[in-house]
Rosetta silent file (secondary structure, phi, psi, omega in degrees, C-alpha in Angstrom):
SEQUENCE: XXXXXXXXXXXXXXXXXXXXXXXXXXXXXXXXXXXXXXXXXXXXXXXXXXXXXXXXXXXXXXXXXXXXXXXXXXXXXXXXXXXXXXXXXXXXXXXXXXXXXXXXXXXXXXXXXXXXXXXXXXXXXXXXXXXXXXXXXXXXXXXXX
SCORE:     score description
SCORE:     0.000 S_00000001
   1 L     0.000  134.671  163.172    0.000    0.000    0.000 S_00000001
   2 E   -94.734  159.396  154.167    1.169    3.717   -0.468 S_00000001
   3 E   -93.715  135.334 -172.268    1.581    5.959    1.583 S_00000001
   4 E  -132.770  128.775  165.574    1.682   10.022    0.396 S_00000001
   5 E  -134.086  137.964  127.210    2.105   12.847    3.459 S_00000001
   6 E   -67.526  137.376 -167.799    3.025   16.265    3.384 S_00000001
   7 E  -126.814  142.899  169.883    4.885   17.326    6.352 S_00000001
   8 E  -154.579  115.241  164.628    5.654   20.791    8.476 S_00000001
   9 E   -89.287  162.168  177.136    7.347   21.738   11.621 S_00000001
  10 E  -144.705  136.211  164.117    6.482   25.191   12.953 S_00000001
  11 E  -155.721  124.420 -140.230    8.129   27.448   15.640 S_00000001
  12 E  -105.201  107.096 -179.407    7.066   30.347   16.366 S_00000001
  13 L    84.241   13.486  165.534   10.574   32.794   17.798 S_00000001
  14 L    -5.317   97.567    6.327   13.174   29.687   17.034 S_00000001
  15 L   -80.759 -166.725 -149.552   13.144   28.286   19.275 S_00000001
  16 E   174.514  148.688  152.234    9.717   28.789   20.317 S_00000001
  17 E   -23.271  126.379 -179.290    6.501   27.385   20.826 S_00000001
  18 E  -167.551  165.820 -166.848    6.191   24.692   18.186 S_00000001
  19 E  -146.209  150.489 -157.732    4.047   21.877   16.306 S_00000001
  20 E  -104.504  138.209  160.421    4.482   19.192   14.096 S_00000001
  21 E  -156.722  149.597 -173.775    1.531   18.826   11.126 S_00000001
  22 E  -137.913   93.494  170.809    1.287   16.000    9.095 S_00000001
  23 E   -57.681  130.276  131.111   -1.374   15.864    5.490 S_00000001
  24 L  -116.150  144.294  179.735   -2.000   12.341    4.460 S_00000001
  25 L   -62.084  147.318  154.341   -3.035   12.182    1.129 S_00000001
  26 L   -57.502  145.270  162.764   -6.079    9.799    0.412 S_00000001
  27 L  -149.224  122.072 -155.589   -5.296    6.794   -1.006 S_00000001
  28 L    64.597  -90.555 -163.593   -7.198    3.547   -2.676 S_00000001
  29 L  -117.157  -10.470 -157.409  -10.571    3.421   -0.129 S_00000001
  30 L   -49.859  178.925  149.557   -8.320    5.065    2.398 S_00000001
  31 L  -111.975  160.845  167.241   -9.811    9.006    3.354 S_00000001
  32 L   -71.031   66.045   92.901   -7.005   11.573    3.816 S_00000001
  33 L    69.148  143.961  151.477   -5.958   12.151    7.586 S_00000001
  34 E  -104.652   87.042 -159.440   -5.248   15.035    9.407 S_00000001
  35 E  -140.971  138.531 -175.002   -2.401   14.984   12.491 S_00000001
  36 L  -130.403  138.595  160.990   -0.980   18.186   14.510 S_00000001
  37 L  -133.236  127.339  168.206    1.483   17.584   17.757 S_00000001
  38 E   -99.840  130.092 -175.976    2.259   20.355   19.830 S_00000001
  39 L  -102.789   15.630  164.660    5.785   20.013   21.013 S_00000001
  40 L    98.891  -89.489  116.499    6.378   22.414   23.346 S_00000001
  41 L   -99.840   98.069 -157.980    9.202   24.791   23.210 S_00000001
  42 E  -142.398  177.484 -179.306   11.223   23.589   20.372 S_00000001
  43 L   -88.270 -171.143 -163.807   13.542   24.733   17.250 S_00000001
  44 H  -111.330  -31.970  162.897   11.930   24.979   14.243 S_00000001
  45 H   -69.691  -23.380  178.088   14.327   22.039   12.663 S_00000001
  46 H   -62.186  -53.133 -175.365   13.284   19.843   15.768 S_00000001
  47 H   -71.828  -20.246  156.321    9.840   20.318   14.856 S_00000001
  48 H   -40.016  -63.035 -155.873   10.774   19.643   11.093 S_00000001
  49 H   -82.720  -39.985 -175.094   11.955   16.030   12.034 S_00000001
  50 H   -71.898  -15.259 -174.575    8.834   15.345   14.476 S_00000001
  51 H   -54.901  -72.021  159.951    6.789   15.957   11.616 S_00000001
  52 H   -19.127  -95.749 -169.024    8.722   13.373    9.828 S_00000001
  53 H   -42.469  -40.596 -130.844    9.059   10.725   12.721 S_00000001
  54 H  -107.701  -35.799  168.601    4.938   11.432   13.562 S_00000001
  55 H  -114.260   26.831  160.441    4.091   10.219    9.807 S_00000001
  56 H   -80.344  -29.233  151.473    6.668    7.545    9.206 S_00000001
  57 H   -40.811  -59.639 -166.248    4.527    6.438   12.825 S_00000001
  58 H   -75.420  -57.899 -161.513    0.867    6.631   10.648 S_00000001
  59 H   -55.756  -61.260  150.683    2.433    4.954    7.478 S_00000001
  60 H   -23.337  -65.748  172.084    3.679    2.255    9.836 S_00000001
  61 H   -46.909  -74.265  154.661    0.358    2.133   11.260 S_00000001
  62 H   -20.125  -45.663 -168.471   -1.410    2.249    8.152 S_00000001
  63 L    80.803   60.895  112.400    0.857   -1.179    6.771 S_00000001
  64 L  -100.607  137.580 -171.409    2.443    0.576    4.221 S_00000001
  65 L   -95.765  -41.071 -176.821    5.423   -0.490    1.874 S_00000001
  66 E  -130.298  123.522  170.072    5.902    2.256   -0.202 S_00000001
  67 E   -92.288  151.063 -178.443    6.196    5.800    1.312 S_00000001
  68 E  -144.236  108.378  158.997    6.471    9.214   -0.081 S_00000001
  69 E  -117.468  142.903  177.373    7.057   12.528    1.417 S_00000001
  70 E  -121.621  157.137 -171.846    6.988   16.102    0.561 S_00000001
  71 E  -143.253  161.537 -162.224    8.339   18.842    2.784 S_00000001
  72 L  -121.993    4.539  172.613    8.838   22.347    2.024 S_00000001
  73 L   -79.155  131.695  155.364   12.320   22.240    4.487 S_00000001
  74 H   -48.140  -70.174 -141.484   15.336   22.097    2.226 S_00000001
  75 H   -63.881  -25.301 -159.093   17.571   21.286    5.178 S_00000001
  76 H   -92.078  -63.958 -162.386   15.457   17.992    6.258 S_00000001
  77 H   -52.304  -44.854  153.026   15.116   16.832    2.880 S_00000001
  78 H   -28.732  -75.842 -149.218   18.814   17.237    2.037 S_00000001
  79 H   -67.525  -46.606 -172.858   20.103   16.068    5.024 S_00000001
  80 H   -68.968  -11.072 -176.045   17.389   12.835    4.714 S_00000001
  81 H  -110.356  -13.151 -173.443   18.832   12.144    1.091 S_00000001
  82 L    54.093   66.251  165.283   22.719   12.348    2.464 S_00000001
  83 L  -134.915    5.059  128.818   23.309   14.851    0.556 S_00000001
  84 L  -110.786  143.294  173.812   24.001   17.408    3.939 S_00000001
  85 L   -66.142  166.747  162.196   25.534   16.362    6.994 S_00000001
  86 L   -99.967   89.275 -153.109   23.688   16.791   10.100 S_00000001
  87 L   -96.158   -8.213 -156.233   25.944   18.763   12.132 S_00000001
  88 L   -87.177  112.045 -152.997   23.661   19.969   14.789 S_00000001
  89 L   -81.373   25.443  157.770   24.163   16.927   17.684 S_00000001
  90 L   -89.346  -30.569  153.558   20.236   17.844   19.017 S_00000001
  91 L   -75.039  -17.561  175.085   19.244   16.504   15.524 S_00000001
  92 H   -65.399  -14.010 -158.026   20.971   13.718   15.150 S_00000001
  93 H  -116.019  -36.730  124.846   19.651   11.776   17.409 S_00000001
  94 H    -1.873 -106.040  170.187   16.282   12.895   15.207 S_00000001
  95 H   -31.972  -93.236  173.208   17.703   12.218   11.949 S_00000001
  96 H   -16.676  -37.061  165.529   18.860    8.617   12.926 S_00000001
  97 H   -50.710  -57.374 -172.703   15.434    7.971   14.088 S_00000001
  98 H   -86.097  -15.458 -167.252   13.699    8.746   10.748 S_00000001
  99 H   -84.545  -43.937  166.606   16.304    7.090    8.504 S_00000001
 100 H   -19.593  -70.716 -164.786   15.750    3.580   11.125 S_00000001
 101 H   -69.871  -39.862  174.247   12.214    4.158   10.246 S_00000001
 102 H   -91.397   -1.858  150.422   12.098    4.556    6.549 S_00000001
 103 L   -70.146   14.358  178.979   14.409    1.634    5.812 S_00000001
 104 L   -85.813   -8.779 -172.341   11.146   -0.723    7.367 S_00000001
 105 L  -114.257 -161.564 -162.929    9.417    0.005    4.086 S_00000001
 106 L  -120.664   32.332  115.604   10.074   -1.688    0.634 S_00000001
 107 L  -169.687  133.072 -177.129   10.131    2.254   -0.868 S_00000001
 108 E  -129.348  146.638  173.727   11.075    5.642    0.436 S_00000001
 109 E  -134.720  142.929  177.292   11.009    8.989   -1.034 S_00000001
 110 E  -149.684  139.286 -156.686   11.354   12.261    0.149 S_00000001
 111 E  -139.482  158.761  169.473   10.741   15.432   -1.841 S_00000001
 112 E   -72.664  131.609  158.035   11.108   19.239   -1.853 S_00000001
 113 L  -101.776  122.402  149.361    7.918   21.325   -2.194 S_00000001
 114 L   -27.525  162.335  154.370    7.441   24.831   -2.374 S_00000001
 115 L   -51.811  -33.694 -160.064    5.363   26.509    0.769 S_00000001
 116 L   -89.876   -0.985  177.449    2.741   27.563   -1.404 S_00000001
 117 L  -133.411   18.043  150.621    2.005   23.873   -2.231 S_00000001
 118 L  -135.100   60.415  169.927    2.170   22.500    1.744 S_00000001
 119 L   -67.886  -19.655 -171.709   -0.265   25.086    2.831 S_00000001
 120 H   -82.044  -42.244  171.379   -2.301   21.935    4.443 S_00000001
 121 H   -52.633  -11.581 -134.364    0.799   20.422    6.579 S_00000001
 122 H  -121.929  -63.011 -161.753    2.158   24.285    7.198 S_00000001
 123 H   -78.509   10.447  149.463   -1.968   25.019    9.040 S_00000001
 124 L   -75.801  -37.928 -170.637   -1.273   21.808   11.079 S_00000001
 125 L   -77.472  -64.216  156.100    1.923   22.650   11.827 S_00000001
 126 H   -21.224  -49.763 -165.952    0.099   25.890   13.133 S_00000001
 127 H   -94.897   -1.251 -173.385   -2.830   24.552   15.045 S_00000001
 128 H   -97.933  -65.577  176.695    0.340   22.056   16.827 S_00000001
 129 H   -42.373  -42.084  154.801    2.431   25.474   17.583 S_00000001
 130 H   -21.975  -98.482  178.483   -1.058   27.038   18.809 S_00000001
 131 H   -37.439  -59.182  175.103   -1.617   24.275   21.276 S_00000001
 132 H   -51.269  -32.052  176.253    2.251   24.494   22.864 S_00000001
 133 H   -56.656  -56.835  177.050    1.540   28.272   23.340 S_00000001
 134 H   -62.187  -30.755 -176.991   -1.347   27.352   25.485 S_00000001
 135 H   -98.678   -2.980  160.316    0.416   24.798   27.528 S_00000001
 136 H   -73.209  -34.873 -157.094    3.092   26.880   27.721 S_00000001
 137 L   -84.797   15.385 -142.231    1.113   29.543   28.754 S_00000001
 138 L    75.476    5.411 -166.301   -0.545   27.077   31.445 S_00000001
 139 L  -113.770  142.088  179.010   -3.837   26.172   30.000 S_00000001
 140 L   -58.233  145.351  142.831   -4.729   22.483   29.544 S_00000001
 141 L  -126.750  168.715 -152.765   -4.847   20.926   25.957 S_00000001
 142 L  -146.616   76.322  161.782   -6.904   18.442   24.695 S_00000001
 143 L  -101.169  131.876 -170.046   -6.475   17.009   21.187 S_00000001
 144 L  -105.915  115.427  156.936   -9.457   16.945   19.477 S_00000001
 145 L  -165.999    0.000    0.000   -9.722   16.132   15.706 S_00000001
């Protein structure tokens, strides 16, 4: 089965408040999914990579063999293709994570997008930064979606 996601971290004064959003596309009888994590006070590359790790998680779940992602970070996608090092040691430990996880399927891809075409991962990404603000700020969350 494939899997298709768009992906976005968000952090709002990097670091910052910040959230994770994840699009999955529909696919076969599948419906298309919607998943936001707010992550607390985080960098804005940190929250890149949970994006990552949180739907290399659903495609796992889902029982899918061949994955595909687009992201509108250069530096993730690069770095996830070995074509930049990962010099920063708070990602690495990240990075190692998602490459573990996307050798489990029988085909991974990972692709650049403009912004303007992962506006739906980018207002996920949002409503996940949103939610750390509030629990930053002290107020309970709840996700609901």
């Amino acid at each position: 089965m494939r899997f298709r996601a768009f992906i976005d971290g968000a952090a709002r004064g990097n670091p910052g408040p910040a959230g994770a959003g994840v699009y999955v596309a529909a696919e076969e009888e599948l419906p298309a999914e919607e998943h936001f994590e707010a992550l607390g006070h985080q960098t804005n590359n940190v929250a890149e990579y949970r994006a990552l790790l949180l739907a290399l998680r659903r495609a796992a779940e889902r029982g899918a063999s061949e994955v595909s992602i687009a992201s509108d970070s250069l530096l993730l996608v690069q770095q996830m293709l070995g074509r930049y090092k990962v010099k920063a040691p708070h990602l690495q430990p990240l990075f190692f994570d998602a490459l573990q996880r996307a050798k489990t399927f029988r085909r991974f891809s990972i692709s650049h997008v403009p912004r303007e075409d992962n506006k739906k991962a980018d207002r996920l990404a949002n409503l996940g930064a949103d939610a750390s603000e509030r629990t930053l700020a002290g107020e309970t969350f709840t996700r609901e979606r």
